[in-house]
C-alpha positions as semicolon CSV with decimal commas, in nm:
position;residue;x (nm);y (nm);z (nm)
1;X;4,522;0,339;-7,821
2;X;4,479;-0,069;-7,812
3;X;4,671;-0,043;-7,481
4;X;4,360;0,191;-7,344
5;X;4,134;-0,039;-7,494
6;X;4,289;-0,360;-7,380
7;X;4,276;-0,171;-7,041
8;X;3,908;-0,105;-7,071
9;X;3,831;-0,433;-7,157
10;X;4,019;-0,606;-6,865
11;X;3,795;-0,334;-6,617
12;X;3,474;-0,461;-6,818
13;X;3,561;-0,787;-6,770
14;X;3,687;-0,792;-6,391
15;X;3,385;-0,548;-6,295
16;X;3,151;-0,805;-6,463
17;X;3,344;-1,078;-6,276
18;X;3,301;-0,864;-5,935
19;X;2,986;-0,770;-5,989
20;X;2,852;-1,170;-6,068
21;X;3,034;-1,282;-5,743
22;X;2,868;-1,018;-5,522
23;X;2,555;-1,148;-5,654
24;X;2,579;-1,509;-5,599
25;X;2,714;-1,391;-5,277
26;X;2,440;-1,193;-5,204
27;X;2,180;-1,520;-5,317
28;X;2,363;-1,708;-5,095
29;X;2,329;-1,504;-4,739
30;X;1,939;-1,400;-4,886
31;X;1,825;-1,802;-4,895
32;X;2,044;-1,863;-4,561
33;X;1,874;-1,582;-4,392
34;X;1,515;-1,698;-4,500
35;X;1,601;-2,049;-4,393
36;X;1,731;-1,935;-4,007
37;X;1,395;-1,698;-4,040
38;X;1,178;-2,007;-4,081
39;X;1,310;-2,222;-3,876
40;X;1,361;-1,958;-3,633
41;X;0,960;-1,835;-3,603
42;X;0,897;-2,217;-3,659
43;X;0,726;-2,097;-3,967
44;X;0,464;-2,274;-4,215
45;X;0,452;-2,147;-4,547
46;X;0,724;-1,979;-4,754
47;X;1,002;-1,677;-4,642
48;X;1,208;-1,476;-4,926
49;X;1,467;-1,262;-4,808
50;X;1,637;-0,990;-5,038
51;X;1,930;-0,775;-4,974
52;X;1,924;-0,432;-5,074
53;X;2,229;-0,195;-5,204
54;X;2,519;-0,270;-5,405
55;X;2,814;-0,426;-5,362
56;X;2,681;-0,648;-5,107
57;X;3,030;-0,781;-5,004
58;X;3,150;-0,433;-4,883
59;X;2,825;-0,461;-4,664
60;X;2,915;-0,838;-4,537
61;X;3,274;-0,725;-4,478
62;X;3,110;-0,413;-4,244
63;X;2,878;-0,647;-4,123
64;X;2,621;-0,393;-4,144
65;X;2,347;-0,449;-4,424
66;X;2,190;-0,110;-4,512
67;X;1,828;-0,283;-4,578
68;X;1,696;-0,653;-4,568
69;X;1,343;-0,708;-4,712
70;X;1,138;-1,020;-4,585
71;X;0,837;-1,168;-4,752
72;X;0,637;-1,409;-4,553
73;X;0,353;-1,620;-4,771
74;X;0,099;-1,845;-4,554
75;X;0,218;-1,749;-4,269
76;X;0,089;-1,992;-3,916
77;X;0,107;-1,778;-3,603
78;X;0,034;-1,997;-3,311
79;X;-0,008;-1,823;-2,914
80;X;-0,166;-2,014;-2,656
81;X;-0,193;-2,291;-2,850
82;X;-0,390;-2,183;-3,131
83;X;-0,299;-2,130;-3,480
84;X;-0,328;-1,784;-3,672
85;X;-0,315;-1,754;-4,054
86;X;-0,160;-1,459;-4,225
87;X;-0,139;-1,511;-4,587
88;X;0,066;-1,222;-4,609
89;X;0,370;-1,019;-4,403
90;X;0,597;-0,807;-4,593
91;X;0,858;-0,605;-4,352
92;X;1,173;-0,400;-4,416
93;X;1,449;-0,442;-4,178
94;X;1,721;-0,098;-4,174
95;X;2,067;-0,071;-4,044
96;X;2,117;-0,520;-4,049
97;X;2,404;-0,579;-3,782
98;X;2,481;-0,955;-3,880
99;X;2,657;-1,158;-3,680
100;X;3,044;-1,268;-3,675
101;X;2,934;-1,614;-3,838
102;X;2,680;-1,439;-4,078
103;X;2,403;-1,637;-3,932
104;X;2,143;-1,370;-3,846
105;X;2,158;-1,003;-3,732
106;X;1,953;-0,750;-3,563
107;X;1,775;-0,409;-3,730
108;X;1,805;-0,085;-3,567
109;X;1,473;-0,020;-3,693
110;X;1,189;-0,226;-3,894
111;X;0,831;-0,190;-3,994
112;X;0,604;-0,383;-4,231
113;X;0,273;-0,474;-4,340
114;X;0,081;-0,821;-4,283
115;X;-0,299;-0,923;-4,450
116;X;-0,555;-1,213;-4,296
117;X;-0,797;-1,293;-4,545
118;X;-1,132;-1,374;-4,383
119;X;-1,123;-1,686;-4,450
120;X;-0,829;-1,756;-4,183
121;X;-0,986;-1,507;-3,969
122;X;-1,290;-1,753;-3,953
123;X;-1,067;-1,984;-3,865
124;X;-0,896;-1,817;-3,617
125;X;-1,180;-1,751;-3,436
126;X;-1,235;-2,111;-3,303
127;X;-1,617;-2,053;-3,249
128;X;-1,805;-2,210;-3,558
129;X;-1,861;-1,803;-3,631
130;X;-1,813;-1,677;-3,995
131;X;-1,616;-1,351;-4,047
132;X;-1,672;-1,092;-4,346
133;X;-1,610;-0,763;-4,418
134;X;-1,841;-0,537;-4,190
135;X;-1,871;-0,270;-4,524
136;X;-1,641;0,005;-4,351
137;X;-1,281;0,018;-4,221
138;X;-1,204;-0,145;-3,911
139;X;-1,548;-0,324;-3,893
140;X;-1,630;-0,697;-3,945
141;X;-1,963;-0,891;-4,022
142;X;-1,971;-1,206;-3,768
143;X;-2,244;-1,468;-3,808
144;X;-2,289;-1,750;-3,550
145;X;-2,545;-2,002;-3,481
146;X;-2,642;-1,955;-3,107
147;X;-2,834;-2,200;-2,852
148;X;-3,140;-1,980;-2,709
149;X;-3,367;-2,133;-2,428
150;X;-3,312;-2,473;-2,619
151;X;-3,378;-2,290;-2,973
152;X;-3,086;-2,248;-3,222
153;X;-3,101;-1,877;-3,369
154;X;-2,898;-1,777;-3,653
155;X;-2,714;-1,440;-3,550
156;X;-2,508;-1,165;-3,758
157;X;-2,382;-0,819;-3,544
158;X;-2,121;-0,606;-3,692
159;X;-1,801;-0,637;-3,472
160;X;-1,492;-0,356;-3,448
161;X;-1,202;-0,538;-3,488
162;X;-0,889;-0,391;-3,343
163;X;-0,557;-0,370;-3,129
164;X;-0,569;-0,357;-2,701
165;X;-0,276;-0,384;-2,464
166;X;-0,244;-0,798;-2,379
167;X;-0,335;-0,809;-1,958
168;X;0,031;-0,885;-1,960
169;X;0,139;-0,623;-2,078
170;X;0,333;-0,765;-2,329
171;X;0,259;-0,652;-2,669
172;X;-0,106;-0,603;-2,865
173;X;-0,401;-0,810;-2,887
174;X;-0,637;-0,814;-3,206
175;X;-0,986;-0,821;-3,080
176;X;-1,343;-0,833;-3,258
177;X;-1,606;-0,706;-3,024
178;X;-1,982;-0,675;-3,140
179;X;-2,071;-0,299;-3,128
180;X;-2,430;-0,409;-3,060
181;X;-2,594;-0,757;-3,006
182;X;-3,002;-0,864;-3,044
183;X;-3,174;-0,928;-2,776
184;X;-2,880;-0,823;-2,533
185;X;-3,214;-0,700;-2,333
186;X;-3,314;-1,100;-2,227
187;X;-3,098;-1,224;-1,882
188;X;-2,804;-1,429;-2,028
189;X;-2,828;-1,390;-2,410
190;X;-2,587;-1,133;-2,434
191;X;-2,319;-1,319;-2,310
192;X;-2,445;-1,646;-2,518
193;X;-2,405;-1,433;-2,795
194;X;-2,079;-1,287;-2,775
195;X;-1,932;-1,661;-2,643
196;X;-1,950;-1,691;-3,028
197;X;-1,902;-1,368;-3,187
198;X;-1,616;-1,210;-3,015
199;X;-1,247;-1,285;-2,891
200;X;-0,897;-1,195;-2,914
201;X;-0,587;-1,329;-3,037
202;X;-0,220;-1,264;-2,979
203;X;-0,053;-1,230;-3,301
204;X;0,299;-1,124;-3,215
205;X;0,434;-1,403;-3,045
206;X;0,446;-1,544;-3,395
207;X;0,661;-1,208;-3,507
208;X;1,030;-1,169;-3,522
209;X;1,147;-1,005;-3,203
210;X;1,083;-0,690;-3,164
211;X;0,827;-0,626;-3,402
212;X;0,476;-0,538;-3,317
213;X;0,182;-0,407;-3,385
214;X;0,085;-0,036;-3,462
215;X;-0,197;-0,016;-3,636
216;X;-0,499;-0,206;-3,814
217;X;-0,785;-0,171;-4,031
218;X;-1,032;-0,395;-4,319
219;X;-1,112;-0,354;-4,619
220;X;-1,274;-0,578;-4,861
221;X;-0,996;-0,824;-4,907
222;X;-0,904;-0,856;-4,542
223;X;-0,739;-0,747;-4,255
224;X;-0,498;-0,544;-4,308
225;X;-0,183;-0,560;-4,016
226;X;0,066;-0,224;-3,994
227;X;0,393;-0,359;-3,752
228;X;0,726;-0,163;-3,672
229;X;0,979;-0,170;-3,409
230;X;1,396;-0,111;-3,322
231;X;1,602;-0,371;-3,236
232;X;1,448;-0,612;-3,428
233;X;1,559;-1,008;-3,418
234;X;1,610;-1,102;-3,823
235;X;1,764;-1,447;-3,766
236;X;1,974;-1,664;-3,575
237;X;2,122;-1,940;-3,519
């Protein structure tokens, strides 16, 4: 009987033992796969990685991690040289294949979720145009000061903001266009108009490869970004 329970002990103590290393191991890859994130997307703001399913170290021996969650705060997106603010972008990497020196991997498939608060979707618009919610999904309130016949007219059209196929081809564009704007009856003030209230902005040159965008909509506390793709760049070095 005390040999059993010097037995049971020892498997308590060397499971306790295995179970602490595969954690620290686990910490370890996690905060070296959100550093090769950030300094891969050239990231502002702050990355967590965590590393789902246990024992991790049966995983890193495979080199196959069964799930890798990434949580992006304050994110800067910048295409075309101009800057993009997501204070949010939460994504889910499945079936990790790392790589032989553990540096980064690639997901068979991802998806995720990313917010822009109006604030940094005023900002992003780069016209002196403030953005707010529009009071239904998918639609934005823009106001914008506008130069008419020498005359400076305050301005405020609901816009649909949503996703179109870049000219490229490559990838999706988030647009706000004005469903209707006043005075679009006078030669020329149309166009004045929308100068201010509407453009586009590429967000996923900003993303980790292979993940785009499927899907958007608003709500009261912003933008809300729905992203997925296979094949999908986690790190590297």
């Amino acid at each position: 009987m005390r040999a059993l329970r010097i037995v049971v002990i020892i498997g308590v103590v060397l499971g306790a033992i295995f179970a602490g290393v595969d954690r620290w191991a686990a910490g370890y890859v996690e905060n070296q796969l959100a550093d090769k994130i950030q300094a891969r997307q050239g990231l502002a703001g702050s990355s967590e990685v965590e590393i789902r399913g246990f024992p991790f170290l049966t995983q890193a021996f495979s080199h196959e991690l069964d799930q890798v969650d990434l949580k992006l705060r304050g994110v800067e997106v910048v295409a075309e040289g101009r800057k993009t603010r997501l204070s949010e972008l939460d994504a889910s990497f499945r079936s990790v294949k790392l790589n032989s020196d553990y540096s980064g991997g690639t997901a068979e498939r991802a998806e995720g979720t990313g917010r822009i608060t109006y604030a940094d979707l005023t900002a992003a618009s780069q016209t002196g145009a403030t953005l707010t919610y529009g009071g239904a999904p998918g639609k934005v309130k823009v106001s914008a000061a506008v130069d008419v016949l020498g005359k400076t007219v305050a301005h405020s059209v609901v816009s649909t903001i949503s996703l179109v196929d870049a000219p490229d081809g490559k990838g999706k564009l988030v647009r706000v266009h004005a469903d209707e704007v006043p005075g679009s009856g006078i030669p020329g003030v149309e166009k004045l108009i929308r100068k201010k209230t509407d453009f586009e902005r590429n967000l996923e040159v900003g993303m980790p490869a292979g993940l785009h965008l499927s899907a958007l909509t608003s709500d009261e506390s912003g933008v809300h970004l729905t992203l997925g793709g296979s094949n999908v760049v986690v790190a590297g070095s």
